[in-house]
C-alpha positions as a printed Julia matrix, in Angstrom:
318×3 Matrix{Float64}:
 79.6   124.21  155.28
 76.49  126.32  154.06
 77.12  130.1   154.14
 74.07  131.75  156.0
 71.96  134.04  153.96
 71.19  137.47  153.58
 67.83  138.41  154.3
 67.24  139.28  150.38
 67.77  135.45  149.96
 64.59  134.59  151.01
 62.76  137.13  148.5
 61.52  141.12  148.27
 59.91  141.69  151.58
 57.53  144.37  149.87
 56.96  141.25  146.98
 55.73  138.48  149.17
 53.72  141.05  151.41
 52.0   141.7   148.11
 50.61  137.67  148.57
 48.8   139.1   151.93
 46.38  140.52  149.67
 45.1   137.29  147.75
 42.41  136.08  147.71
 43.32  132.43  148.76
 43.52  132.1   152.28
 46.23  129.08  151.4
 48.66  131.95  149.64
 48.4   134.41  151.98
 49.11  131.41  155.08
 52.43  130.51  152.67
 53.39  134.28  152.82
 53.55  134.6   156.6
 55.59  131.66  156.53
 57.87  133.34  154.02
 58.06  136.75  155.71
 58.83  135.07  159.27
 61.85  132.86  157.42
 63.42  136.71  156.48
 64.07  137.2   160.24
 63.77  140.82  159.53
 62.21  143.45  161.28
 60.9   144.99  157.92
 58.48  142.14  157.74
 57.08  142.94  161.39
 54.89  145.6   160.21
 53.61  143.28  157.42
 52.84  140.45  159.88
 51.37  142.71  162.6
 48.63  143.61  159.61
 47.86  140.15  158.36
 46.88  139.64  162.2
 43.47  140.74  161.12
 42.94  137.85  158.07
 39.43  136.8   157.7
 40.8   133.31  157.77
 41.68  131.64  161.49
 44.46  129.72  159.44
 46.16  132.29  158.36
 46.08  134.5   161.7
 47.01  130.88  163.51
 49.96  131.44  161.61
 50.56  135.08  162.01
 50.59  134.32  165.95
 53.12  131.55  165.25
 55.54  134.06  163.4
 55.02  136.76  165.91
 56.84  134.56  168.53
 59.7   134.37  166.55
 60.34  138.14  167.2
 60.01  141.18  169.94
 59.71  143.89  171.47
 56.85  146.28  171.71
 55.26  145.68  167.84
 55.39  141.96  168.12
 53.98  142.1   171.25
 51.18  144.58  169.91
 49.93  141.61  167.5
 50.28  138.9   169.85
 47.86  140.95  172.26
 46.15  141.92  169.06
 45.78  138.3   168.52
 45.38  136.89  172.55
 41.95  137.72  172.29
 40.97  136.08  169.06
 38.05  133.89  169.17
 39.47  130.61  167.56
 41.3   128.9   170.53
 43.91  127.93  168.59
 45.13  131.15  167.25
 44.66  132.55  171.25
 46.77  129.84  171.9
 49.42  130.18  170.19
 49.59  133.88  171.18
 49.76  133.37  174.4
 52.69  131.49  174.1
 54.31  133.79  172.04
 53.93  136.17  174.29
 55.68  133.7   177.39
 58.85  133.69  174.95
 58.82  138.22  175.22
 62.61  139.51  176.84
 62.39  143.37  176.08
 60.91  145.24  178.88
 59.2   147.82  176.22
 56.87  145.06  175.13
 55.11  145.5   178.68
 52.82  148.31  177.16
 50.53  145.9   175.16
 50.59  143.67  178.05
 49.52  145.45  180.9
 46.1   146.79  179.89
 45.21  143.03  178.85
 45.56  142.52  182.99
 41.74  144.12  182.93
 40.62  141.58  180.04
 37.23  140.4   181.07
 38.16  136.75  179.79
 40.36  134.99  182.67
 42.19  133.41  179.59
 43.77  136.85  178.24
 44.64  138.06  181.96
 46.41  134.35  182.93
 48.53  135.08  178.98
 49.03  138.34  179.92
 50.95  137.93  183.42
 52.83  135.07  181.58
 54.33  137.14  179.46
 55.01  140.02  181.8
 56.84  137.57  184.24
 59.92  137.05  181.79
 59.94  141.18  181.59
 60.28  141.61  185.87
 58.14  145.16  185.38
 58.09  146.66  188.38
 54.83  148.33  187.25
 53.59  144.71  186.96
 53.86  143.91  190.83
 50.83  146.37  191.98
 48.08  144.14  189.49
 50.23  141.26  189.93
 49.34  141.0   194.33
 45.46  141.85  193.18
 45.36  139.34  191.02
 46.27  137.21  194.29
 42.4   137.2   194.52
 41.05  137.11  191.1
 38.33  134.1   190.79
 39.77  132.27  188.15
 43.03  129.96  189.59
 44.81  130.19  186.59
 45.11  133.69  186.37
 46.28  133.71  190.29
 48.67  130.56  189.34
 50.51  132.68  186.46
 50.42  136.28  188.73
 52.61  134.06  191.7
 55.01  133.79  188.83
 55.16  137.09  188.11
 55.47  138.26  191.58
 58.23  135.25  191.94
 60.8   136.57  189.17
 60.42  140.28  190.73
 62.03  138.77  193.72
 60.79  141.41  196.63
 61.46  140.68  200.0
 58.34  142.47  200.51
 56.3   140.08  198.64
 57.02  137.16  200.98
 53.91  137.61  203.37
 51.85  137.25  200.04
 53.12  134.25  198.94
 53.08  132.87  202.1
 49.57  133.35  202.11
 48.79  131.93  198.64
 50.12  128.63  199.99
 47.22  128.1   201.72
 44.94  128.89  198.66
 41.54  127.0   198.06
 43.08  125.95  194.54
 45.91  123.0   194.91
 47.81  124.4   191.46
 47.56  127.66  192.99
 49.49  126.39  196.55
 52.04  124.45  194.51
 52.64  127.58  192.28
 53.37  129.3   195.64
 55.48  127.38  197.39
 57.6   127.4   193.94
 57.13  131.11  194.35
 58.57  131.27  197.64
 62.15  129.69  196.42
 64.3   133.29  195.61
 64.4   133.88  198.88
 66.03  131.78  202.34
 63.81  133.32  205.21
 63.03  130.93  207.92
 59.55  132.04  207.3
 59.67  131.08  203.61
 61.1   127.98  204.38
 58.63  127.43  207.23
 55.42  127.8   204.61
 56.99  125.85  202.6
 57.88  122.67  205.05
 54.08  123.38  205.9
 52.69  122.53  202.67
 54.5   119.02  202.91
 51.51  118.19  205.21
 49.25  119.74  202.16
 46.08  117.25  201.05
 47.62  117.31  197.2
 50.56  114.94  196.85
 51.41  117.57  193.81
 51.61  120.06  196.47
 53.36  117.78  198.83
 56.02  116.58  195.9
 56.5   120.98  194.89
 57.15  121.67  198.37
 59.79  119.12  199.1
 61.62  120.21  195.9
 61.06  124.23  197.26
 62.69  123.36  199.88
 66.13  121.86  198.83
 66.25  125.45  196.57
 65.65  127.9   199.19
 68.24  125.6   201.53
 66.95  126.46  205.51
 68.37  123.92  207.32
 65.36  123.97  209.68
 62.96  121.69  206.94
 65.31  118.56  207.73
 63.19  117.15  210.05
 59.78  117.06  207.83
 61.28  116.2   204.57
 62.6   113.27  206.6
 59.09  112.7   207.45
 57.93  112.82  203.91
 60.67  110.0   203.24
 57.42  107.9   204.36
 54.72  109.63  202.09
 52.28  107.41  200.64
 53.67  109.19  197.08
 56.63  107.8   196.15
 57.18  111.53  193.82
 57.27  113.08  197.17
 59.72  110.91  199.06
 61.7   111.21  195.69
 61.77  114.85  195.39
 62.57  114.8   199.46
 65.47  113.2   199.31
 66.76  115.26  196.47
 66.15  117.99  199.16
 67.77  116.18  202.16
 70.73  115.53  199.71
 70.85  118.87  198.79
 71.03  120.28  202.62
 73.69  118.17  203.61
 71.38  116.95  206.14
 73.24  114.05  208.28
 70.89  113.85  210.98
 68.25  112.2   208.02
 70.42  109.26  207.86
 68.81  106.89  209.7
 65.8   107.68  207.5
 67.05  107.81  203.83
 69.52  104.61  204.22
 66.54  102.24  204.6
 65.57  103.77  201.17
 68.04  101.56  199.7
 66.09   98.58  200.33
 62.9   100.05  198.27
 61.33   97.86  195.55
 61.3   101.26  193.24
 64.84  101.63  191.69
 63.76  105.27  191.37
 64.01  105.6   195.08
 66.96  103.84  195.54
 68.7   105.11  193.24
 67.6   108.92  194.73
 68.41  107.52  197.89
 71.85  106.44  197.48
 72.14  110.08  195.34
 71.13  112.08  198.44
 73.94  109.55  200.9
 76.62  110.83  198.42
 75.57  114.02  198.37
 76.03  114.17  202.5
 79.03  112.66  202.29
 78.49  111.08  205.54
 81.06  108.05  206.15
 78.4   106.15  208.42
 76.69  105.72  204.77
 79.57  103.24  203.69
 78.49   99.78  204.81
 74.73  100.34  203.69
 76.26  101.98  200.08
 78.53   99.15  199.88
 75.97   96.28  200.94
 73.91   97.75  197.33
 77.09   98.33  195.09
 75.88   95.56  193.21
 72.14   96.03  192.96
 70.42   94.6   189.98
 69.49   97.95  188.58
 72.41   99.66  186.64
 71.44  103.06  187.6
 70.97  102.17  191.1
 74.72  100.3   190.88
 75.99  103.54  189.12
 74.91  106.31  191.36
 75.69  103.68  194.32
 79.69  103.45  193.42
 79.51  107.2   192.94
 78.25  107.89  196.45
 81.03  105.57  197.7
 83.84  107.73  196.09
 81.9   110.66  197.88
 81.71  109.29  201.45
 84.72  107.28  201.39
């Protein structure tokens, strides 16, 4: 068994910072590397300055190291870095700062809201959503309306993990946004909470024009667990998308929802294993015993999966 390490293991922090200062770009790349491996906080301050390297390489790689830490000066040189103008090194800020947990790196994050590239604002409410500022929620519902559907689709999820009652009328209204990613993001949004009026938006949306939309919403719905969406996910269970019948009768299974018999067990009789394997899934799931002699009639269907999950269900309405 290998005994881990102490940081000096991995060289002088002060020594390999030195290597910032060559003048090949292909040292000073190799150094960030080496200063990220040391884990230690003494080499944030390092890193944080070798975010302003002439070469796009090397501050590619500075963003990369960055995510490995946090708090407020890691997040300083991923926002430092979020605006860079090589793609690649925005990039890979941005998701750096997704993977942010302290609440004190919201300080670098929330002027970026006012960033006049969409890009930088959509990063910026990415990584605030992990942090559930409260000071976020205020730019967060104004960004409801910003132009650019990204930046609405990421401010949904930062309004999502606050969890506010209060929100709910907001993201009730994004569901019917002009932008399809932005109504699925919404009705995903909408799952924290079990108001019939949630759940009502949501069973909406499974009439939405975007089978994306239709599929989110059927899965929204078995997560926020209103009985009253029984009826139209069993009316999905006959969606031209087979991803939306599937992720309906993960729903149906999930609401114990007996009076959608009649409409999942003919499910068993699909050409798609998929479905009838989700099918028998969502029978055992109800636990109805009027499932039996349909479950039983497919307990040896040619698809293992399908036979597996089929016995299962047996043992569960049985």
């Amino acid at each position: 068994m290998s005994v881990f390490e102490p940081f000096e293991a991995f060289g002088n922090i002060e020594t390999i910072a030195e290597r910032l200062l060559d003048p090949d770009a292909a040292i000073r790349r190799l150094a960030v590397i080496e200063l990220a491996e040391t884990a230690s906080p003494e080499a944030l301050p390092h890193l944080i300055d070798a975010a302003g390297d002439a070469s796009s390489e090397v501050r590619l790689q500075v963003a990369i190291a960055l995510g490995e830490f946090d708090g407020a000066g890691a997040a300083g040189g991923l926002a430092r870095l979020v605006v860079d103008g090589q793609p690649s090194v925005a990039q890979a800020a941005a998701d750096g700062l997704a993977e942010l947990k302290h609440q004190e790196a919201g300080g670098s994050l929330l002027p970026l809201l006012d960033h006049a590239s969409a890009f930088v604002r959509a990063a910026a409410f990415r990584g605030l959503k992990g942090l559930r500022l409260q000071g976020s929620l205020g730019p967060a519902l104004i960004a409801l309306r910003d132009a650019d559907a990204a930046v609405r689709v990421q401010a949904l999820g930062t309004i999502a993990y606050l969890k506010l009652d209060s929100t709910i009328p907001s993201l009730i209204a994004a569901t019917r946004d002009e932008n399809a990613d932005v109504r699925a993001a919404a009705v995903n949004a909408l799952t924290f909470t079990a108001q019939l009026a949630a759940a009502e938006a949501v069973a909406a949306a499974l009439g939405d024009a975007n089978w994306q939309v239709r599929a989110a919403a059927a899965e929204a719905l078995g997560r926020i667990g209103h009985g009253s969406a029984v009826e139209a996910l069993a009316k999905a269970l006959s969606d031209d998308y087979w991803q939306v019948q599937q992720k309906s009768l993960g729903a149906l299974g999930k609401l114990k929802a007996n009076a959608a018999l009649p409409r999942i067990i003919p499910l068993l009789e699909s050409d798609m294993p998929t479905l009838r394997k989700e099918a028998a899934a969502a029978l055992g799931e109800i636990g109805n015993p009027g499932a039996w002699e349909a479950l039983t009639a497919h307990a040896d269907d040619p698809d293992p999966d399908v036979r597996k999950t089929v016995r299962w269900a047996l043992t569960r309405v049985g």
